[in-house]
HTML snippet that shows the backbone in 3Dmol.js (N, CA, C, O; Angstrom):
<script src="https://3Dmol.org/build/3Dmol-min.js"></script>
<div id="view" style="width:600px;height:400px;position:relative"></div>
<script>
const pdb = `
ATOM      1  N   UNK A   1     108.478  78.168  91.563  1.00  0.00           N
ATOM      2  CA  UNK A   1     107.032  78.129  91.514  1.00  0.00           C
ATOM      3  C   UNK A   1     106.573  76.946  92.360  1.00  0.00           C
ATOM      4  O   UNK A   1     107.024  75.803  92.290  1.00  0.00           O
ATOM      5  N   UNK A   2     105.645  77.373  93.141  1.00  0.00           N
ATOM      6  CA  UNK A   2     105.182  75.876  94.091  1.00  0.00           C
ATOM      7  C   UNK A   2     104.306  74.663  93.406  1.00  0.00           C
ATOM      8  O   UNK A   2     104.058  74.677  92.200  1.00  0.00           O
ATOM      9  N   UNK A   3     104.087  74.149  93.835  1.00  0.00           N
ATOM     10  CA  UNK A   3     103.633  72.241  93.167  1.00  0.00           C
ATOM     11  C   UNK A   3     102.180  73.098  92.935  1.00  0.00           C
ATOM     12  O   UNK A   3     101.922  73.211  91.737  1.00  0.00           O
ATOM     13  N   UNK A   4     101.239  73.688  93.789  1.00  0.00           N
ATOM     14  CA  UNK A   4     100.139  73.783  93.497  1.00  0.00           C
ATOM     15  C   UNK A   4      99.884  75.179  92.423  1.00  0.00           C
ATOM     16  O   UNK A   4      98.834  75.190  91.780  1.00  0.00           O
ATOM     17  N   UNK A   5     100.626  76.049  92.298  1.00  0.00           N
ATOM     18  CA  UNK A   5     100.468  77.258  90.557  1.00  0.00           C
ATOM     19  C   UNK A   5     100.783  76.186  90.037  1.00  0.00           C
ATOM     20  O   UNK A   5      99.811  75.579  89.587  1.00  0.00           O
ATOM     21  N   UNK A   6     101.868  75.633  89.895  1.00  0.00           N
ATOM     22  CA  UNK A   6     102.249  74.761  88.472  1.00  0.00           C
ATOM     23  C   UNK A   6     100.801  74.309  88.267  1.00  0.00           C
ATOM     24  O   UNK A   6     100.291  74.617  87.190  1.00  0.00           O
ATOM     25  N   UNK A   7      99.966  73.527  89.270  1.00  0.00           N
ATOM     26  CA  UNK A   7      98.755  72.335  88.845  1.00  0.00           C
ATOM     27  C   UNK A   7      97.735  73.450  88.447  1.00  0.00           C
ATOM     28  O   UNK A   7      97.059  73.184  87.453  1.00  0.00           O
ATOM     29  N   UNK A   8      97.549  74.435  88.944  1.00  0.00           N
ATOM     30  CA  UNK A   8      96.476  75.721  88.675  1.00  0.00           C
ATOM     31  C   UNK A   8      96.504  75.924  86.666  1.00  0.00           C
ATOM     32  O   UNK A   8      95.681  75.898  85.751  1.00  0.00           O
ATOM     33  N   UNK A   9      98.233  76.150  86.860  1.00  0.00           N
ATOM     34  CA  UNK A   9      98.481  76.733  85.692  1.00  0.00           C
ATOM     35  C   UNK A   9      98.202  75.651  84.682  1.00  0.00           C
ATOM     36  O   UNK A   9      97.623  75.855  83.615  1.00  0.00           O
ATOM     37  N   UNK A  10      98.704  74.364  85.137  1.00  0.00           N
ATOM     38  CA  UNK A  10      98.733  73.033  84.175  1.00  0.00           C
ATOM     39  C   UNK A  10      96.841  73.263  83.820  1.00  0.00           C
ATOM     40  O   UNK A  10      96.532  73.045  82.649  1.00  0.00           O
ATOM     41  N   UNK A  11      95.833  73.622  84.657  1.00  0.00           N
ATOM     42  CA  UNK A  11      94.846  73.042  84.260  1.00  0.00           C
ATOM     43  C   UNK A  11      93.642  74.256  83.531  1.00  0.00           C
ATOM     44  O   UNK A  11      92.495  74.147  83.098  1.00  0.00           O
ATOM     45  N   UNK A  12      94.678  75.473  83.690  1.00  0.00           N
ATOM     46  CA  UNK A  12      94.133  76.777  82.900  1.00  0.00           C
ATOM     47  C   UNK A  12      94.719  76.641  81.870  1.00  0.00           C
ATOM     48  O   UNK A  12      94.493  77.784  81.472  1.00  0.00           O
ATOM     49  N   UNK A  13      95.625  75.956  80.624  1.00  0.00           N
ATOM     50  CA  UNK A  13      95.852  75.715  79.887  1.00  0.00           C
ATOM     51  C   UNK A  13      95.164  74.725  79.048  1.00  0.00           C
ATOM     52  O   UNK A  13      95.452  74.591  77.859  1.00  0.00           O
ATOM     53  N   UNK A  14      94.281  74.041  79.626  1.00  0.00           N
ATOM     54  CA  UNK A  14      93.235  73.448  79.247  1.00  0.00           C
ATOM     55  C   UNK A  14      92.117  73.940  78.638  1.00  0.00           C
ATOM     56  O   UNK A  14      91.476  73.477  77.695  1.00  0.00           O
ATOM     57  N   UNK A  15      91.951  74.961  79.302  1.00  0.00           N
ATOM     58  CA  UNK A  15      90.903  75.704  79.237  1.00  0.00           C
ATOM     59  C   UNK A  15      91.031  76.828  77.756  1.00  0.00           C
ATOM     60  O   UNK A  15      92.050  77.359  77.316  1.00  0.00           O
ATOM     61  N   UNK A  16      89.717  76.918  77.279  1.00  0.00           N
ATOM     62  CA  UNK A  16      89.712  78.310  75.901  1.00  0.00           C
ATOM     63  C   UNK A  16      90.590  79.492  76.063  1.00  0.00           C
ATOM     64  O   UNK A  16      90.762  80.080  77.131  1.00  0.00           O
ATOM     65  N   UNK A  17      90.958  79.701  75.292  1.00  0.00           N
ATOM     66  CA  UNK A  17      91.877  80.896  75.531  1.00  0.00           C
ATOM     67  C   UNK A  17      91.045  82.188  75.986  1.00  0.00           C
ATOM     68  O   UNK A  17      91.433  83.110  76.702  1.00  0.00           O
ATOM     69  N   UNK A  18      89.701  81.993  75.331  1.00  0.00           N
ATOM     70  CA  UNK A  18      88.966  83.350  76.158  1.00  0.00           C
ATOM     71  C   UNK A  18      88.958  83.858  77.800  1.00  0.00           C
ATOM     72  O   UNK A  18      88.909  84.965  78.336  1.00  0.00           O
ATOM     73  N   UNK A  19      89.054  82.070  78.441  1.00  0.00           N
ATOM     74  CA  UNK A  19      88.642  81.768  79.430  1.00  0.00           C
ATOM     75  C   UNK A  19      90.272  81.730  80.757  1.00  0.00           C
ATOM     76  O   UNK A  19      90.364  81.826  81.981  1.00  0.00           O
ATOM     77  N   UNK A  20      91.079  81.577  79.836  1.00  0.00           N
ATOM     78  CA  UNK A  20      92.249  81.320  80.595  1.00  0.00           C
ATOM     79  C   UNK A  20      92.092  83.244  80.464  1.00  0.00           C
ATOM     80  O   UNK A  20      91.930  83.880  81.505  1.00  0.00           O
ATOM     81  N   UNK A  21      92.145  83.762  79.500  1.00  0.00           N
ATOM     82  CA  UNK A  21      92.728  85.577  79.623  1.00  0.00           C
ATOM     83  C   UNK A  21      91.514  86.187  80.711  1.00  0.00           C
ATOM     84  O   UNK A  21      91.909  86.973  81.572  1.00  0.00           O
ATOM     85  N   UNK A  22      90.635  85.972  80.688  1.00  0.00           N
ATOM     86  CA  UNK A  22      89.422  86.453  81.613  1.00  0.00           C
ATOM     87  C   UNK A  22      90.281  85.543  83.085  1.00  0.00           C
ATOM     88  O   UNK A  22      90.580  86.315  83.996  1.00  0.00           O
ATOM     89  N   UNK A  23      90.555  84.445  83.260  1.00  0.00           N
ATOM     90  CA  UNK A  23      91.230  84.217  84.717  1.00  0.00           C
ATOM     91  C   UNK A  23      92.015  84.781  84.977  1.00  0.00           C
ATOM     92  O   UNK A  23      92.154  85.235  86.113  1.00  0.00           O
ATOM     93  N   UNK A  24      93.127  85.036  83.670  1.00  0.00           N
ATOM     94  CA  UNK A  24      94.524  85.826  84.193  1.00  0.00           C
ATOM     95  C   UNK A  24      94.248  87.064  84.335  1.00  0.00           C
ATOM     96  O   UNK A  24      94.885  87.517  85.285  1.00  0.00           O
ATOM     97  N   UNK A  25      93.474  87.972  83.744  1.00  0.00           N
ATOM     98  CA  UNK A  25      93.403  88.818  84.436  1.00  0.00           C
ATOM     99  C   UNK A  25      92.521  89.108  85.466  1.00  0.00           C
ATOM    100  O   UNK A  25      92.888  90.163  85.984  1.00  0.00           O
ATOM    101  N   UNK A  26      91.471  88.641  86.037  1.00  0.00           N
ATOM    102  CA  UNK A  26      91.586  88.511  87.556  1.00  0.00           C
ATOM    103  C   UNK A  26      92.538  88.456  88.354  1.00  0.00           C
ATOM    104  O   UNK A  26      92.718  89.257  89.271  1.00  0.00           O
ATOM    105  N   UNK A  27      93.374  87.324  88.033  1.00  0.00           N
ATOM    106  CA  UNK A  27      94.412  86.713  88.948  1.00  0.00           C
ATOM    107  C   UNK A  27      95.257  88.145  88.733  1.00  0.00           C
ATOM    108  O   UNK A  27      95.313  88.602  89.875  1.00  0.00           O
ATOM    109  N   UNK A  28      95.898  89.017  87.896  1.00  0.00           N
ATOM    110  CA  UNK A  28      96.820  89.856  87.669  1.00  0.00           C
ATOM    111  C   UNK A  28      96.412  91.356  88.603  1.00  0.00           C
ATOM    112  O   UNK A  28      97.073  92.299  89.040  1.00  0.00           O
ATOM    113  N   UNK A  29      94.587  90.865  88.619  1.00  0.00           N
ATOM    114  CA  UNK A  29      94.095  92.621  89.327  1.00  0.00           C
ATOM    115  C   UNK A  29      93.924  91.987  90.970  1.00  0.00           C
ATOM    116  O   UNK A  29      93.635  92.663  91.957  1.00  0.00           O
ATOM    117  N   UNK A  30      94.139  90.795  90.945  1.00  0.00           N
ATOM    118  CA  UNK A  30      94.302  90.762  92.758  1.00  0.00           C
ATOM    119  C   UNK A  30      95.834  90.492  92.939  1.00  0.00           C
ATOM    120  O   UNK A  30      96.081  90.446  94.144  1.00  0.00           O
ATOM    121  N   UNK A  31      96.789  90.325  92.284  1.00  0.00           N
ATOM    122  CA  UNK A  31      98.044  90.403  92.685  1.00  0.00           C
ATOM    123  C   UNK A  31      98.515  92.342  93.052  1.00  0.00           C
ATOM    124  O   UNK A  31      99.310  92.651  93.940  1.00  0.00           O
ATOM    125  N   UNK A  32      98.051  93.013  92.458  1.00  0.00           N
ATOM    126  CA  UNK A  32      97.854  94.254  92.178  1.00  0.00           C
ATOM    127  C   UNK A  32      97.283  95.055  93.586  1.00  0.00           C
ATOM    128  O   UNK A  32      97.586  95.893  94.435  1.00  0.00           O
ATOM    129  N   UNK A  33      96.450  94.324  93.239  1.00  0.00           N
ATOM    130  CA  UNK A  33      95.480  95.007  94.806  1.00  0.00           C
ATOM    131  C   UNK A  33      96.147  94.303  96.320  1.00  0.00           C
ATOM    132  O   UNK A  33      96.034  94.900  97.390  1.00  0.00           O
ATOM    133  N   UNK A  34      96.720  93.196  96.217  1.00  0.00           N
ATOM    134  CA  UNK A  34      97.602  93.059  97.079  1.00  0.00           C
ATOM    135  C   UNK A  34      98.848  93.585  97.377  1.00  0.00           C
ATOM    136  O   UNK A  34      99.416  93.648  98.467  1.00  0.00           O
ATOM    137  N   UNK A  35      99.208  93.955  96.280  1.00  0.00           N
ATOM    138  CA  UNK A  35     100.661  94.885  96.327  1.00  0.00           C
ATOM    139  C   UNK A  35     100.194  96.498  96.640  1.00  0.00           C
ATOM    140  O   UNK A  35     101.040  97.274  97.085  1.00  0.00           O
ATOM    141  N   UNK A  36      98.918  96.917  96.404  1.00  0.00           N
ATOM    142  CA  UNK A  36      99.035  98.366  96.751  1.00  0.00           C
ATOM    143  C   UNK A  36      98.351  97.580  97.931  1.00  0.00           C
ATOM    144  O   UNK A  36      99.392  96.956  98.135  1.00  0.00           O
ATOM    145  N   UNK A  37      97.340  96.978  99.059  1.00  0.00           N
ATOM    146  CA  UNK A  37      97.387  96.718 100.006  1.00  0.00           C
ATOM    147  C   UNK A  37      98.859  96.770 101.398  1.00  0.00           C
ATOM    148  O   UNK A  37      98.804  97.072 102.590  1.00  0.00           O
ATOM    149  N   UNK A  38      99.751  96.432 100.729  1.00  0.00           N
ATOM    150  CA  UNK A  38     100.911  96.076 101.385  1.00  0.00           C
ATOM    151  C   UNK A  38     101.633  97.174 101.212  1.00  0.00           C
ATOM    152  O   UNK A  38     101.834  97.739 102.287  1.00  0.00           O
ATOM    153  N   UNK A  39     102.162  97.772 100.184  1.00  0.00           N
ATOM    154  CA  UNK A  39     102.556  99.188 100.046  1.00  0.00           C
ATOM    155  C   UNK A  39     101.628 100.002 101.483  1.00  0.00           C
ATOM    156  O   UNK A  39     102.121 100.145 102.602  1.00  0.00           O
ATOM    157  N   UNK A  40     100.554 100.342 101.174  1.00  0.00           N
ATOM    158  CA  UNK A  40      99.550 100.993 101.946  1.00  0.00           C
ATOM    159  C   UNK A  40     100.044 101.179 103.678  1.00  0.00           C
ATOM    160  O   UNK A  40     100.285 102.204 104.316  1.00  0.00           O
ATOM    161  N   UNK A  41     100.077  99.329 104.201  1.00  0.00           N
ATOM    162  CA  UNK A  41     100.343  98.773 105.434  1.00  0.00           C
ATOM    163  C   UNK A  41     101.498  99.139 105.745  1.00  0.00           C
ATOM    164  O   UNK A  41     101.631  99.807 106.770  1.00  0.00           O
ATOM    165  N   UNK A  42     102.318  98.897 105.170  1.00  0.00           N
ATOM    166  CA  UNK A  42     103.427  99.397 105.025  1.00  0.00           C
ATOM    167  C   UNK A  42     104.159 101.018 105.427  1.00  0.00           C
ATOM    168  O   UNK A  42     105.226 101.361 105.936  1.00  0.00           O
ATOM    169  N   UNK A  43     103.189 101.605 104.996  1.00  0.00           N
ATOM    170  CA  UNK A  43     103.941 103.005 104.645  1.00  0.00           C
ATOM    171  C   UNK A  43     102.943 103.299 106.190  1.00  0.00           C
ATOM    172  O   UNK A  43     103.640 103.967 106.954  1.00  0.00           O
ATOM    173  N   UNK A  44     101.937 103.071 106.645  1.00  0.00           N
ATOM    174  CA  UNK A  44     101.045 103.313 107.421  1.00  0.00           C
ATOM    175  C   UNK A  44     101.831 103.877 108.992  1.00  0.00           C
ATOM    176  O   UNK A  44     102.822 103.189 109.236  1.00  0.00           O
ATOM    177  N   UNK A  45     101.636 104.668 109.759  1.00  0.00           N
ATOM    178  CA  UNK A  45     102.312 105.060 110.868  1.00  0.00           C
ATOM    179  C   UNK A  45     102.090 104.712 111.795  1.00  0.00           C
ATOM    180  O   UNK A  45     101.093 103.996 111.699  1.00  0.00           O
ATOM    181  N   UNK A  46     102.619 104.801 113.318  1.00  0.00           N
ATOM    182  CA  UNK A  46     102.177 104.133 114.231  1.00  0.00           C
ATOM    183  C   UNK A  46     100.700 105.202 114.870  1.00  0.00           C
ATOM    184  O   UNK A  46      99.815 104.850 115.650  1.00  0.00           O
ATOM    185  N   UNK A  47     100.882 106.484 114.226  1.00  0.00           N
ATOM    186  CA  UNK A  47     100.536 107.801 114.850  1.00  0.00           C
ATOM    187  C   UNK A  47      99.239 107.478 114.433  1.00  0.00           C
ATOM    188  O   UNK A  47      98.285 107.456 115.210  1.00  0.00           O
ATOM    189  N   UNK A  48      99.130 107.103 112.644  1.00  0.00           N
ATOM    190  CA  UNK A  48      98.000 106.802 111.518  1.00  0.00           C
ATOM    191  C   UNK A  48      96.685 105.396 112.540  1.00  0.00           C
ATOM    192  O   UNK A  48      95.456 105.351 112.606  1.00  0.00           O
ATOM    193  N   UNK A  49      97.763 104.522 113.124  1.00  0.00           N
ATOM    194  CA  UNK A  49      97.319 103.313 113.586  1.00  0.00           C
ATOM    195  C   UNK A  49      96.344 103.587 114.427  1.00  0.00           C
ATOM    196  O   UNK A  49      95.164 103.238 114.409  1.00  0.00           O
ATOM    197  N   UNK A  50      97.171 104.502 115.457  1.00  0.00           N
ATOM    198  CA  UNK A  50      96.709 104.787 116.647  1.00  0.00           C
ATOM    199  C   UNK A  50      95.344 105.703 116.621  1.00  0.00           C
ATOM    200  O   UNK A  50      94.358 105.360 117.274  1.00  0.00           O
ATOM    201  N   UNK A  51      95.361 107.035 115.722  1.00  0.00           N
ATOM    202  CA  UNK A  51      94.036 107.331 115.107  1.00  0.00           C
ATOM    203  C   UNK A  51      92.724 106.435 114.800  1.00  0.00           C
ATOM    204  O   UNK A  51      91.615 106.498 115.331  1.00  0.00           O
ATOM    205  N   UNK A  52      93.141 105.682 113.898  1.00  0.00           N
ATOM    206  CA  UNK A  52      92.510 104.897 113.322  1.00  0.00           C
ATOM    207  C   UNK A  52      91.410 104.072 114.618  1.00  0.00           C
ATOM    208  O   UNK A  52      90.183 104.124 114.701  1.00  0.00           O
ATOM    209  N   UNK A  53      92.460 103.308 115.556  1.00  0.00           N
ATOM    210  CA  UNK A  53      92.011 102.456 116.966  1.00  0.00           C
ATOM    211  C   UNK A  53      90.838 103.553 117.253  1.00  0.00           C
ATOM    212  O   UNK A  53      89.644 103.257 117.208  1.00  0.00           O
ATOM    213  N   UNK A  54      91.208 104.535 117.479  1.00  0.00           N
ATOM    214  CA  UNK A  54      90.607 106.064 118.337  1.00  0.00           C
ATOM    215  C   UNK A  54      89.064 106.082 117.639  1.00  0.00           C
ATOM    216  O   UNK A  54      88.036 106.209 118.304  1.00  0.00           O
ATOM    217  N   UNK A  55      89.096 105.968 116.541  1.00  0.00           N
ATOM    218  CA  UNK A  55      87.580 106.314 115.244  1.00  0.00           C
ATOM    219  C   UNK A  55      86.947 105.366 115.887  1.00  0.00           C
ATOM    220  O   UNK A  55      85.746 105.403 116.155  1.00  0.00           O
ATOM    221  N   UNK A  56      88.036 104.084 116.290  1.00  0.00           N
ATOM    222  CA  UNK A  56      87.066 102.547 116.194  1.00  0.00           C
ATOM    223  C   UNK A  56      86.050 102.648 117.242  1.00  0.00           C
ATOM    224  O   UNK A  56      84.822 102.575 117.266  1.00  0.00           O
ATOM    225  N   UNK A  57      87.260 102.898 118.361  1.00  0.00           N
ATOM    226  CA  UNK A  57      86.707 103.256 119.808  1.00  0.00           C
ATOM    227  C   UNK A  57      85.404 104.082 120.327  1.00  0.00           C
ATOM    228  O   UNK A  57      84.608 103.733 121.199  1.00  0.00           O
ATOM    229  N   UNK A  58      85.406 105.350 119.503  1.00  0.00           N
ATOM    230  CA  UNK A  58      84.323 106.326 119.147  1.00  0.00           C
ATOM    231  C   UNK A  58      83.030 105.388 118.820  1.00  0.00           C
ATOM    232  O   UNK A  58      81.976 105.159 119.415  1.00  0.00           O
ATOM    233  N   UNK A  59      83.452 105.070 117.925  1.00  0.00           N
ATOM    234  CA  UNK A  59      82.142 104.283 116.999  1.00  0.00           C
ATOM    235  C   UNK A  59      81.333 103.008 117.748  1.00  0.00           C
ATOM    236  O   UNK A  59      80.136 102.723 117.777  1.00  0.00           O
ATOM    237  N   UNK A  60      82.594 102.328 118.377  1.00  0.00           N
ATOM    238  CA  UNK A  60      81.758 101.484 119.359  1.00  0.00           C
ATOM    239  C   UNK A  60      80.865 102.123 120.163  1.00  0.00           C
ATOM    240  O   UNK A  60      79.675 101.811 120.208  1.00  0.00           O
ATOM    241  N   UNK A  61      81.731 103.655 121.280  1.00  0.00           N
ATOM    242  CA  UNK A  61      81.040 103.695 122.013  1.00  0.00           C
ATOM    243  C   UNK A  61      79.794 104.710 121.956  1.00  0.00           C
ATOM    244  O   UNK A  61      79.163 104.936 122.989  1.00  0.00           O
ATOM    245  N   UNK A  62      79.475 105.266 120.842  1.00  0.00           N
ATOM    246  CA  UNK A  62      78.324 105.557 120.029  1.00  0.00           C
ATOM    247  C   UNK A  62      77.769 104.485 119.883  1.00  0.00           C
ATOM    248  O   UNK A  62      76.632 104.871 120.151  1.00  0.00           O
ATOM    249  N   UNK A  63      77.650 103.401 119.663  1.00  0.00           N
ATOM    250  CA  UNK A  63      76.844 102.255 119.374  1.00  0.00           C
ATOM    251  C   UNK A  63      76.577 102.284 117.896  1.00  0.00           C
ATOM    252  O   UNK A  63      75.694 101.555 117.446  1.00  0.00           O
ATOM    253  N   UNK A  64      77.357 103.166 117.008  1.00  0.00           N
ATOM    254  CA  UNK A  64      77.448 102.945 115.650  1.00  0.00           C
ATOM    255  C   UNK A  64      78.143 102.006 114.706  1.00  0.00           C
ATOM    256  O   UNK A  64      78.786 102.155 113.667  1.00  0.00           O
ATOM    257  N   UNK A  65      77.646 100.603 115.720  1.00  0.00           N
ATOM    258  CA  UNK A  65      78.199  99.393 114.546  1.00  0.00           C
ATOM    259  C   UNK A  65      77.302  98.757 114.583  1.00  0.00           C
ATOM    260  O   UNK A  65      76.407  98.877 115.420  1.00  0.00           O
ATOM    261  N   UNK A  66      77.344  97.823 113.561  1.00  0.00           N
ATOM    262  CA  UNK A  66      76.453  96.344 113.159  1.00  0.00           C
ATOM    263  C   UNK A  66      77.412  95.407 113.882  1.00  0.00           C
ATOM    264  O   UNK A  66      78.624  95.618 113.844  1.00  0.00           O
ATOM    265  N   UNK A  67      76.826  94.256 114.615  1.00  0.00           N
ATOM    266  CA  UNK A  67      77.559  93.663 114.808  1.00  0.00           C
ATOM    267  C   UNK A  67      77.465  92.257 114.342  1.00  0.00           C
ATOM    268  O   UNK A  67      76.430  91.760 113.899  1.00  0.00           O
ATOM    269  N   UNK A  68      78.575  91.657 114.461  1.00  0.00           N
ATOM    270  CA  UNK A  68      79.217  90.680 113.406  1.00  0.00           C
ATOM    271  C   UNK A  68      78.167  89.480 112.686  1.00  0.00           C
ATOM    272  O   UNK A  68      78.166  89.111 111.512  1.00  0.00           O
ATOM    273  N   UNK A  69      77.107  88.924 114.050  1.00  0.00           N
ATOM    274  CA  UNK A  69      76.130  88.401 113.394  1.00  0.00           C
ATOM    275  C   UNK A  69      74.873  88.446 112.197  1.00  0.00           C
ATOM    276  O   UNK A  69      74.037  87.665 111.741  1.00  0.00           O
ATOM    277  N   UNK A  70      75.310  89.916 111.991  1.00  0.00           N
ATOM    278  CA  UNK A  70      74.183  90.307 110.959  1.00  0.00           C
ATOM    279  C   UNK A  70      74.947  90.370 110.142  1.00  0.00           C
ATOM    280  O   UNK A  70      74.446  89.887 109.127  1.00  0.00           O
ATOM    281  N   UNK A  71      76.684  90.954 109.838  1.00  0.00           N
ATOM    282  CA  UNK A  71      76.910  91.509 109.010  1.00  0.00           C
ATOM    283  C   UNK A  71      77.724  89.507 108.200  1.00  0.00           C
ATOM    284  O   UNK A  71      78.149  89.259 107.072  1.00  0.00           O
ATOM    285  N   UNK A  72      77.626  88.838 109.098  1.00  0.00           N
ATOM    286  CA  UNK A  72      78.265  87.201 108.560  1.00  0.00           C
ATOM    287  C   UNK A  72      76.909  86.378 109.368  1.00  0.00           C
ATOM    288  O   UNK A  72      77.169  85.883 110.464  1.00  0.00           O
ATOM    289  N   UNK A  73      75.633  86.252 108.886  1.00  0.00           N
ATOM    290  CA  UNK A  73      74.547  85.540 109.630  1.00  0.00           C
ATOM    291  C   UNK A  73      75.013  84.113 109.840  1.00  0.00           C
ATOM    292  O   UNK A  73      75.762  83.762 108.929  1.00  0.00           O
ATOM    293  N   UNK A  74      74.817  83.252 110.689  1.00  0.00           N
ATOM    294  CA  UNK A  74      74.813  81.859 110.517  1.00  0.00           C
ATOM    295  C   UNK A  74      74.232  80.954 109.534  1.00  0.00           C
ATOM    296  O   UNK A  74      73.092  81.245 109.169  1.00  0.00           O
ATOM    297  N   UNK A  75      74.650  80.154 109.143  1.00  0.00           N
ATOM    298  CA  UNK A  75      74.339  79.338 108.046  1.00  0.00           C
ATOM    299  C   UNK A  75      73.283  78.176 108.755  1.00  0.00           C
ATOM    300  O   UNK A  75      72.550  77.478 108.054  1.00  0.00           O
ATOM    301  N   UNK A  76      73.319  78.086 110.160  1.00  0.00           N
ATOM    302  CA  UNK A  76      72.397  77.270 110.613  1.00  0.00           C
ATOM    303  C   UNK A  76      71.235  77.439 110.457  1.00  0.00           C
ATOM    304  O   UNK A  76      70.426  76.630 110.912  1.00  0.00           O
TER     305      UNK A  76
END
`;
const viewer = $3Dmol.createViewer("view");
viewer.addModel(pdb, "pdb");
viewer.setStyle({}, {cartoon: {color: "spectrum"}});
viewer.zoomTo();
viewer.render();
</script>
């Protein structure tokens, strides 16, 4: 276990037990969603990939995207 879970874990033990089971399971449904993420990537084809690029390509050149400044505005 690395230095920084141990300190996570050391300082969710502190915490109400309501409050540590409401973190852990967060923490348990994104370990989860990272493992079917990676499964997913994983199993994914080069054929699947290459499709995929193809939709992107389409969509750009339709002009059917938002682009990045609206969809993450500046904080300035």
């Amino acid at each position: 276990m690395t230095e920084l879970l141990e300190r996570a874990i050391a300082q969710l033990k502190t915490l109400p037990v309501a409050e540590q089971d409401a973190i852990a399971t967060r923490l348990l449904a994104e370990i989860e969603d990272e493992q079917r993420w990676k499964t997913q990537f994983e199993s994914t084809t080069d054929a699947q990939w290459d499709r995929l690029a193809d939709m992107v390509r389409q969509e750009i050149t339709a002009g059917d995207i938002t682009p990045l400044a609206e969809v993450f505005p500046s904080e300035q």
